[in-house]
VOGUMI-835778 format. One line per 10 residues: their letters; for each residue y, z, x of N, C-alpha, C. Coordinates in steps of 0.2 Angstrom, whole numbers. Atoms other than C-alpha are relative to their C-alpha. Example, Ala and Ser with C-alpha at 12.3 -4.5 7.8 and 13.67 -1.06 7.14 Angstrom:
% residues 2
as = -6 0 4 -22 39 62 6 0 4  -6 -1 -4 -5 36 68 5 3 -4
//
This chain:
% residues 358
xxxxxxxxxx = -6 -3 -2 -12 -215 167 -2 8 1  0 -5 -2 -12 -198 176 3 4 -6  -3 -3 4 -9 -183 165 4 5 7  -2 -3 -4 4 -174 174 -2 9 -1  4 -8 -3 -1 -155 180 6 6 -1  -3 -6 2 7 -140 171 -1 6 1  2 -7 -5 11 -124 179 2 5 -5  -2 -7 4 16 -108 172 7 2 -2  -6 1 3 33 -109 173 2 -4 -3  -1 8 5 33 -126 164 0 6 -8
xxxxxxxxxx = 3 -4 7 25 -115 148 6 3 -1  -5 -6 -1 37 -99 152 8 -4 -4  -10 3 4 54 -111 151 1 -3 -5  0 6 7 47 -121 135 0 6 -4  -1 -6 5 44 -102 127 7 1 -1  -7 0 -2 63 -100 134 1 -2 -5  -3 4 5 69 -113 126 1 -2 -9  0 -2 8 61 -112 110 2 6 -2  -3 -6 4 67 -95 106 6 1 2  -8 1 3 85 -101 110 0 -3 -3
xxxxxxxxxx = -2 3 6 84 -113 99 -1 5 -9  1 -6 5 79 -98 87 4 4 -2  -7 -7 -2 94 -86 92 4 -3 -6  -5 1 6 107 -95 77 -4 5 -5  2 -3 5 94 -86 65 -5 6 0  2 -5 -4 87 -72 74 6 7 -1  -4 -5 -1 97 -53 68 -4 5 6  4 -3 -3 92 -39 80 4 5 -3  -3 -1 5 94 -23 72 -4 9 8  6 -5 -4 92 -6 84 0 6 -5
xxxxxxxxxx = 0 -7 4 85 11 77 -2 3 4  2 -4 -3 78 27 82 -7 -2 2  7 2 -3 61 20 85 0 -6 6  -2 5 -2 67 3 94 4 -3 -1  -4 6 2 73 -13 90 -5 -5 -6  1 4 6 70 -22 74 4 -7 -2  -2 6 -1 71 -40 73 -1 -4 -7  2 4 8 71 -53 56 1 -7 1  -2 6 -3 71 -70 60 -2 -4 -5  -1 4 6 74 -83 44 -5 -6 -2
xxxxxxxxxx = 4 8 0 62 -98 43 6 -4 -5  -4 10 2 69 -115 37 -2 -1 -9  -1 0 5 61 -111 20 3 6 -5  -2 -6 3 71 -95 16 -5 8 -1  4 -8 -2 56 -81 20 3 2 8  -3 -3 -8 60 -70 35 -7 5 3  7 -3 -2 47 -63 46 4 6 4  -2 -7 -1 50 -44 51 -4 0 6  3 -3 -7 45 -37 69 0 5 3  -4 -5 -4 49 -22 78 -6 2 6
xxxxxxxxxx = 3 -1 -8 45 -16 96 5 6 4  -2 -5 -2 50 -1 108 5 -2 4  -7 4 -4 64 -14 117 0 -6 -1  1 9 0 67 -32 119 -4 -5 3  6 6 -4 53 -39 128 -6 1 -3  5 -1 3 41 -31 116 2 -3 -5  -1 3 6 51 -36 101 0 -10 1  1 9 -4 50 -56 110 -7 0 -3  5 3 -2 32 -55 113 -4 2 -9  2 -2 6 28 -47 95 1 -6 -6
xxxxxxxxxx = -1 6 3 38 -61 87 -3 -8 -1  5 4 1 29 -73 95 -6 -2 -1  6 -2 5 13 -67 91 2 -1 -10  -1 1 6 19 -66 72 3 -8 -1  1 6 3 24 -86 73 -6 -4 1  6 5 -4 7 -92 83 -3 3 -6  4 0 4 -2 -83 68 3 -3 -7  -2 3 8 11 -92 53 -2 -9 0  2 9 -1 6 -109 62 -7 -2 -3  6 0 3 -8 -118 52 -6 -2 7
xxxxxxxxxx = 6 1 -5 -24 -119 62 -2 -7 1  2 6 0 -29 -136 67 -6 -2 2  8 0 -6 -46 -144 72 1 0 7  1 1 -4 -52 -144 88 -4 -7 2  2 6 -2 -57 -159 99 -7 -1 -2  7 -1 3 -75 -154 95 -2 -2 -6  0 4 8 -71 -154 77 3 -5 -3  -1 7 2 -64 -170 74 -5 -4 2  5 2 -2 -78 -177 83 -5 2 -6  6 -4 7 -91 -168 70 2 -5 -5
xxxxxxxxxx = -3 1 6 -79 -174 56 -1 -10 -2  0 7 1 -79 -194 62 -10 -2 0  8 3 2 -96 -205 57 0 -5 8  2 4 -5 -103 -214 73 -6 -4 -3  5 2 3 -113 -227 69 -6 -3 6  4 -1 -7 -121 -225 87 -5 5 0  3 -6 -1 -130 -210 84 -7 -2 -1  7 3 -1 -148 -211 87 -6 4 -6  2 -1 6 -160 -208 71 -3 7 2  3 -6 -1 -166 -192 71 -6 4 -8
xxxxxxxxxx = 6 -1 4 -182 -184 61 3 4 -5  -3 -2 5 -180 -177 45 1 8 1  -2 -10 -4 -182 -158 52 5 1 3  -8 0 -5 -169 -160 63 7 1 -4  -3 1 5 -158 -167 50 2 7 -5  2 -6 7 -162 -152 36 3 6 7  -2 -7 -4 -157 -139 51 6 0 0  -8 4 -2 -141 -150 57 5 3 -7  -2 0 6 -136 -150 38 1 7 -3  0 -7 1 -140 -132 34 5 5 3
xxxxxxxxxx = -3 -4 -5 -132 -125 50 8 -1 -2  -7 5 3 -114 -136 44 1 6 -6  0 -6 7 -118 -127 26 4 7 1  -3 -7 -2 -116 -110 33 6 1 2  -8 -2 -4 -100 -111 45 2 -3 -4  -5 -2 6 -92 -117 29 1 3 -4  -1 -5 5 -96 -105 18 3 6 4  -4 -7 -2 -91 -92 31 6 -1 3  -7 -1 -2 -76 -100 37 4 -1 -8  -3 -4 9 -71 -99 16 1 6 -2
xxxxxxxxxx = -1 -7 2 -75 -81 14 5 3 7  -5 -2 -7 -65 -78 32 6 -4 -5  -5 2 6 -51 -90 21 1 6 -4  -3 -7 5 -51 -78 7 1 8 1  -3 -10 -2 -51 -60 17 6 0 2  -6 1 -4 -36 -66 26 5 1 -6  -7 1 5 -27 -70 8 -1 7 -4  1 -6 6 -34 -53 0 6 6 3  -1 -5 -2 -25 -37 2 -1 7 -3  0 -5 2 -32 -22 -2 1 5 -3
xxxxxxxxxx = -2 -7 1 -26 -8 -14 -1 5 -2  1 -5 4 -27 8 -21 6 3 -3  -6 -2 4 -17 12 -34 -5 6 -6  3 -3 5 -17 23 -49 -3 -5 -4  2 6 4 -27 17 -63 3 -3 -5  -7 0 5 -11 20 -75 3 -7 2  -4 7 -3 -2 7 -63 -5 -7 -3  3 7 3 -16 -7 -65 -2 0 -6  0 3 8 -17 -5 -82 7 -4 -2  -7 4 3 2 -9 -85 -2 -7 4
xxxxxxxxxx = 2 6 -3 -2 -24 -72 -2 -5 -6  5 6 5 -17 -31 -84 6 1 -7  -4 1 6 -5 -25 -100 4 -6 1  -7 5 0 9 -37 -94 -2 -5 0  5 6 1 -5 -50 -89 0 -2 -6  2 0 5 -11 -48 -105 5 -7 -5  -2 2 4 4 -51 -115 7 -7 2  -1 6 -3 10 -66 -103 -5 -3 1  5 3 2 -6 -72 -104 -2 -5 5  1 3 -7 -9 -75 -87 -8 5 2
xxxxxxxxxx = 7 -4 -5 -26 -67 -75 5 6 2  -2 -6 -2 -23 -50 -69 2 -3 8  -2 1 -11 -22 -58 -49 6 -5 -2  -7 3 0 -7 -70 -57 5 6 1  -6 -3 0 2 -56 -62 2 4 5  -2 -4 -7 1 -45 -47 3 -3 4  -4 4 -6 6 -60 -37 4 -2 0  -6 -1 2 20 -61 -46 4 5 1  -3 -6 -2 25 -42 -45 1 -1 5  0 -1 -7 20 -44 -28 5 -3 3
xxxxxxxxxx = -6 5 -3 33 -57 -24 8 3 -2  -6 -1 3 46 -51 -34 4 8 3  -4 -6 -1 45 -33 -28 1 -1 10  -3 -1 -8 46 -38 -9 4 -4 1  -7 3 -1 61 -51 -12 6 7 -3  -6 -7 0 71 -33 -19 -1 4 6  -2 -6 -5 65 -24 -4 4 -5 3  -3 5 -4 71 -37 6 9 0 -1  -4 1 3 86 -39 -4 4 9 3  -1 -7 -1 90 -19 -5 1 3 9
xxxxxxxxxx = 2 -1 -7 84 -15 13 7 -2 3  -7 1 -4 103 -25 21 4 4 -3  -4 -5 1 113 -12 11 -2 7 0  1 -8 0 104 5 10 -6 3 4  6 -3 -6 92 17 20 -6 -1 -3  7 5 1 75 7 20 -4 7 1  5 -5 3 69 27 19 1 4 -5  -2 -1 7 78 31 4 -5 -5 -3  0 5 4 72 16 -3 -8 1 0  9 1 2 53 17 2 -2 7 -3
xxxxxxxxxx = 4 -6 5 52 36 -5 2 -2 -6  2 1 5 60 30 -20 -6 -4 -4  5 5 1 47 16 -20 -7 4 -3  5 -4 -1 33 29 -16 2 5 -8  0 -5 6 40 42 -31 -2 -3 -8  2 3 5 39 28 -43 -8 -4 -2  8 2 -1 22 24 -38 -4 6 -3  4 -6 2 17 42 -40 1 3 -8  -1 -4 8 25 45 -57 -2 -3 -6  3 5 4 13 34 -65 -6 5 -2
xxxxxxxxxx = 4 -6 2 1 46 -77 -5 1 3  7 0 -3 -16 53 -71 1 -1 7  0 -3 -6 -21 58 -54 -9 -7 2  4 6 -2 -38 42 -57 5 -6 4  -2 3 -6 -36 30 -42 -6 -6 -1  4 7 -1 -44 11 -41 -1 -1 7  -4 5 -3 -46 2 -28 0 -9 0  4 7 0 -46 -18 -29 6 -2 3  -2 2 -5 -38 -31 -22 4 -7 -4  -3 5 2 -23 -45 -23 -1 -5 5
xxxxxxxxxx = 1 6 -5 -26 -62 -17 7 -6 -2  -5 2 -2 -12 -71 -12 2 -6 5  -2 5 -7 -6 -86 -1 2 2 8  -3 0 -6 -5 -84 17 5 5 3  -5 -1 -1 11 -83 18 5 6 -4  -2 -6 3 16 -68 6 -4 6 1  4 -8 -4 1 -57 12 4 1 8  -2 -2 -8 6 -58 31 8 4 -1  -7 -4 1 26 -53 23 -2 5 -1  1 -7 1 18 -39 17 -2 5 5
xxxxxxxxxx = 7 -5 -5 5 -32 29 7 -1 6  -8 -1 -6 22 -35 45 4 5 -3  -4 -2 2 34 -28 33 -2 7 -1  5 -8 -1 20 -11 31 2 3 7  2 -2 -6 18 -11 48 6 2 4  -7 0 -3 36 -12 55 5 7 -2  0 -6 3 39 5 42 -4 5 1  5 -6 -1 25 12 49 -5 4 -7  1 -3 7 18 12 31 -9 -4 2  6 6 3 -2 6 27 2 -6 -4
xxxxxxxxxx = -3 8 6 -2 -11 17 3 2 -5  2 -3 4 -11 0 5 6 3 -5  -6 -4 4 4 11 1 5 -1 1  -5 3 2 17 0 3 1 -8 -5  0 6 8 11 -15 -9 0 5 -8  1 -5 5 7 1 -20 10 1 -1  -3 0 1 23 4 -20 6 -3 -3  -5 5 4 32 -11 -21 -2 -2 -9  1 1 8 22 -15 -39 5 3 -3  -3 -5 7 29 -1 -46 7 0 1
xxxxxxxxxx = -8 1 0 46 -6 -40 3 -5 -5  -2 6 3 44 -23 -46 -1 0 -10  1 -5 7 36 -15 -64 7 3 -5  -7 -3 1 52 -6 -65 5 -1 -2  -2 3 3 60 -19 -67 1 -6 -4  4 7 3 48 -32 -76 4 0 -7  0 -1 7 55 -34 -93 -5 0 -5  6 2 6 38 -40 -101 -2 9 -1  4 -7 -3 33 -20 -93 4 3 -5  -4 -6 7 49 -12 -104 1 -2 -5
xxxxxxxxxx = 2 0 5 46 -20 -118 -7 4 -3  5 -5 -1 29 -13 -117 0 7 0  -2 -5 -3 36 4 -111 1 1 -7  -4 -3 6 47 5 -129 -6 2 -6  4 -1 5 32 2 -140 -4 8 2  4 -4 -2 23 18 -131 5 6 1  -2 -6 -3 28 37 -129 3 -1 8  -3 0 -7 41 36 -112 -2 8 2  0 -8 -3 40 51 -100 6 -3 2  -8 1 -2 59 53 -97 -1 8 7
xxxxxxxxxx = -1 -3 -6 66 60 -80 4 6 -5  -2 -2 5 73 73 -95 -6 4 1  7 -5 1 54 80 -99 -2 2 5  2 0 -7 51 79 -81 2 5 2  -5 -6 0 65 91 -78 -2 5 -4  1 -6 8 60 103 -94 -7 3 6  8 -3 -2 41 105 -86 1 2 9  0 -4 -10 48 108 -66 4 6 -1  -4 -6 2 58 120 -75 -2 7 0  6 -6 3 45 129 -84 -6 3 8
xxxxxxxxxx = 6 -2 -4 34 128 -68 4 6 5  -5 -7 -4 49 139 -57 0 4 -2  1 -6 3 46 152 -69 -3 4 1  8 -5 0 28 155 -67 -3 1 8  4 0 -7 28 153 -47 1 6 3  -1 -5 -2 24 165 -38 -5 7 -2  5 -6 3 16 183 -43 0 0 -5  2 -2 6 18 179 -61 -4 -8 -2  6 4 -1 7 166 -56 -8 1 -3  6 -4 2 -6 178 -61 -4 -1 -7
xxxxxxxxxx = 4 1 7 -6 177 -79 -2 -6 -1  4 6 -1 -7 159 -80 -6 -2 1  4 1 -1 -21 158 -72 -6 6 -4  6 -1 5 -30 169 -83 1 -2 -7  2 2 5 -25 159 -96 -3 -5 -2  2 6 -1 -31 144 -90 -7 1 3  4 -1 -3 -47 150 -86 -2 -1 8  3 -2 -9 -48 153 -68 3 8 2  0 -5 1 -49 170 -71 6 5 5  -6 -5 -4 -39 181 -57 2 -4 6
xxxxxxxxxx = -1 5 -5 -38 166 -44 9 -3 0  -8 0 0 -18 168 -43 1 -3 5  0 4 -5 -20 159 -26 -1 -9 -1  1 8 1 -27 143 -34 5 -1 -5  -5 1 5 -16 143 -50 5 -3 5  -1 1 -5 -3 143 -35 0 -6 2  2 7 -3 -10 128 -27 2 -6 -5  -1 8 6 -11 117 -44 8 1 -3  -4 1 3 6 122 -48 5 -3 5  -4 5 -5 13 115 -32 0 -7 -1
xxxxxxxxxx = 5 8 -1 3 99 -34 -2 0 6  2 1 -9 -7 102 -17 -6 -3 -5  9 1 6 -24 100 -30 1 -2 -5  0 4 5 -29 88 -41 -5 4 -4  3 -6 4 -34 102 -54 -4 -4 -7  4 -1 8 -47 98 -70 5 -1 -4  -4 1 5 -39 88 -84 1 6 -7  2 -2 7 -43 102 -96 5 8 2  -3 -7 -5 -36 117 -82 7 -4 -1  -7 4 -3 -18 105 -81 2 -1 -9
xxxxxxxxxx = -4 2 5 -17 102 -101 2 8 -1  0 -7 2 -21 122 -104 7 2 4  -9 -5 -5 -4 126 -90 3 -3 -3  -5 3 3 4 113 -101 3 1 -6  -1 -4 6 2 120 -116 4 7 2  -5 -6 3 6 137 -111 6 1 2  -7 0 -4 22 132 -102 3 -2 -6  -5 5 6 25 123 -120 2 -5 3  -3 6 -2 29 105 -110 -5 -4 -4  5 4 0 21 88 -113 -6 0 6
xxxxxxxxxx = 4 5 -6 6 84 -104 2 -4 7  -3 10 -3 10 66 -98 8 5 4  -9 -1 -5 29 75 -90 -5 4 4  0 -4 -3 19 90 -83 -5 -3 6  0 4 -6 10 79 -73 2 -1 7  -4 3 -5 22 70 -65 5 6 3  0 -7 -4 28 87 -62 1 1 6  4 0 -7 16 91 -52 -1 -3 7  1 5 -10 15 76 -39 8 -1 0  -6 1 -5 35 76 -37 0 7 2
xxxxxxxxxx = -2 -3 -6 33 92 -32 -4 2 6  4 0 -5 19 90 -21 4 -5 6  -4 4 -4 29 74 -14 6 2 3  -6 0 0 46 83 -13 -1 7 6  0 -5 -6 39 96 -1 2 -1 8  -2 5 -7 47 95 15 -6 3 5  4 0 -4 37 94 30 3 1 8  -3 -3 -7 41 104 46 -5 -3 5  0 0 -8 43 101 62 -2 2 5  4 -2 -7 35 103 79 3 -2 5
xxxxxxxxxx = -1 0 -6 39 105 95 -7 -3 4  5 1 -3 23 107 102 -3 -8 0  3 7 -2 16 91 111 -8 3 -2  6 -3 3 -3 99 106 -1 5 -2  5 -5 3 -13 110 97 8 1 -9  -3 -3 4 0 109 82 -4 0 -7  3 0 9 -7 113 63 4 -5 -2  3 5 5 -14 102 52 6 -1 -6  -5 -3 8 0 97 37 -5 -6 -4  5 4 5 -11 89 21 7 -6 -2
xxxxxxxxxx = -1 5 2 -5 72 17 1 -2 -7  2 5 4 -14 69 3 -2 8 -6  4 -6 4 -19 81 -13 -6 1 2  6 -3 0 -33 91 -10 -4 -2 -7  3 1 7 -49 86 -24 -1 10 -2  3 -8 3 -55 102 -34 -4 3 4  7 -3 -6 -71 105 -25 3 3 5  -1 -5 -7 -63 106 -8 2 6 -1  -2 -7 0 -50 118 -14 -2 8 -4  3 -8 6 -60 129 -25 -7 3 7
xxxxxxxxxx = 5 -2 -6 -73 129 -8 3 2 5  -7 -2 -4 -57 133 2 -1 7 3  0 -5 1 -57 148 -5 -5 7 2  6 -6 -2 -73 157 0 -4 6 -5  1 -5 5 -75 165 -18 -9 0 1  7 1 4 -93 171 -25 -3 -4 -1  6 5 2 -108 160 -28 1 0 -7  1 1 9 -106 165 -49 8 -4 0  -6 2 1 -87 160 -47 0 -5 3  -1 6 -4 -86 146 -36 -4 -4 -6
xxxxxxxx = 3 5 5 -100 138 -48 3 -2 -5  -5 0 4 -89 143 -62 6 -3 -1  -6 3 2 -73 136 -57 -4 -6 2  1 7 -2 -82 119 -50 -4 -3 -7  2 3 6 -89 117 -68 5 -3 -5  -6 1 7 -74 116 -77 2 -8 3  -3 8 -2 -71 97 -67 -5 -4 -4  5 5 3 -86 91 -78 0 -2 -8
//
């Protein structure tokens, strides 16, 4: 029997047609960057998409279903997979190369498997301790409990995101990310089903967020509200949003020109410029430079901290006009080194402040 001959509008009107039968469970949603779309699946997950109009958000979509469909052999590979019992005897060299060569493209279509389900993060180290702590005392692997977090904190975004502004929501995400002690950063990796990495890595992308610092964030949402995590919390000194407040108090006291003396109490002698810098939280100062301001502020440690990175996070960030040449705005805290080399100081002082990080 002839196979009949399909042309390009055949394909086009069968697209058609499959994405009106999609339209009952299709929202479209417009913002200031475009149009954002969330389309339901049949088992209660929803795939996120966004595009700069309607024919971008179409073909965006479709790309995001052609990657949720499982892959299937090809005519080639099934052929491989069936025994023929035609095949004509071959030497045993042959054999041994046939067999080895097979070895290989399975082991690497495995490791291709498992990068696909990894996602990458960097978190603090504070974070992935509470993680392994909760592990621990559920008595689960540290990659269970993340992938439980992990699910749980992006069925609340999910949740949250249809009532309130999804950029409210992700700095709160992000603040609670940041108000985890210590300025030490990991990075490793959760490995996850398919199907809950690609929610993630779309649901980043759609916000304009890295995976990196939107799965970051979600943990510490999901943490937030882990019960095994604030049992945990009660057994341990709390940083209260209270101490928090006491130490952003004491630091509006000393900014500015009487910035001076601090810094020569904290050994960086007459460097009123860098004091400054560490009291904004632009620089991730010397744990010994950061207990010393907390002491003479009289705060906790652990609160002055956190302090520091919400007020490096809370800084607003101006605006430009100009389409080129506009100045650099820092992202990210500055390490020590950079900003004590910033500076331009003397060879005896420069060596001197960069010894104190040791």
């Amino acid at each position: 029997m002839k196979k009949p001959s399909l042309k390009l509008a055949d394909y086009l009107n069968g697209c058609a047609s499959f994405l009106a039968s999609l339209k009952p469970y299709i929202s479209l949603t417009r913002t200031s960057q475009g149009v954002r779309c969330r389309l339901t699946l049949p088992d209660g997950n929803c795939v996120n998409v966004h595009g700069q109009d309607e024919p971008h958000v179409v073909l965006n979509l479709m790309h995001a279903l052609v990657n949720l469909m499982p892959q299937t052999p090809s005519e080639d590979q099934r052929e491989k997979l069936s025994v023929s019992t035609k095949q004509p005897v071959v030497n045993s060299q042959v054999m041994e190369t046939i067999m080895h060569s097979e070895v290989k493209a399975k082991e690497m279509d495995e490791a291709t498997r498992k990068a696909r389900e990894q996602i990458g993060v960097t978190t603090k180290v504070s974070l992935l301790e509470k993680i392994d702590s909760v592990a621990k005392s559920r008595g689960v692997s540290r990659a269970v409990a993340a992938r439980d977090l992990l699910q749980d904190g992006l069925t609340r975004f999910d949740r949250e995101s249809r009532t309130k502004s999804t950029s409210k929501l992700l700095a709160e995400y992000e603040r609670k990310a940041s108000d985890f002690v210590g300025a030490d950063t990991q990075n490793w990796s959760i490995r996850a089903e398919r199907r809950l990495v690609m929610k993630a890595q779309l649901t980043a992308g759609e916000y304009e967020r890295s995976t990196s610092s939107f799965v970051n964030g979600v943990l510490a949402e999901a943490l937030s509200h882990c019960p095994v995590a604030a049992a945990l919390a009660e057994k341990a000194p709390a940083i209260t949003d209270a101490s928090v407040a006491l130490a952003l108090e004491a630091i509006e006291r000393v900014k500015g020109p009487k910035a001076k003396q601090i810094a020569a109490e904290t050994d960086l002698g007459d460097n009123r410029v860098l004091a400054t810098l560490i009291l904004s939280g632009s620089v991730f100062a010397p744990a010994r430079v950061v207990r010393k301001m907390a002491d003479y502020l009289q705060v906790p440690f652990d609160a002055f901290s956190v302090a520091l990175e919400r007020r490096f996070t809370s800084q607003p960030v101006p605006a430009f006009k100009a389409t080129s040449g506009k100045p650099e705005v820092d992202l990210q805290r500055k390490s020590w080194t950079v900003a004590v080399k910033e500076l331009e100081l003397s060879p005896d002082e420069e060596a001197r402040l960069l010894q104190l990080e040791g």
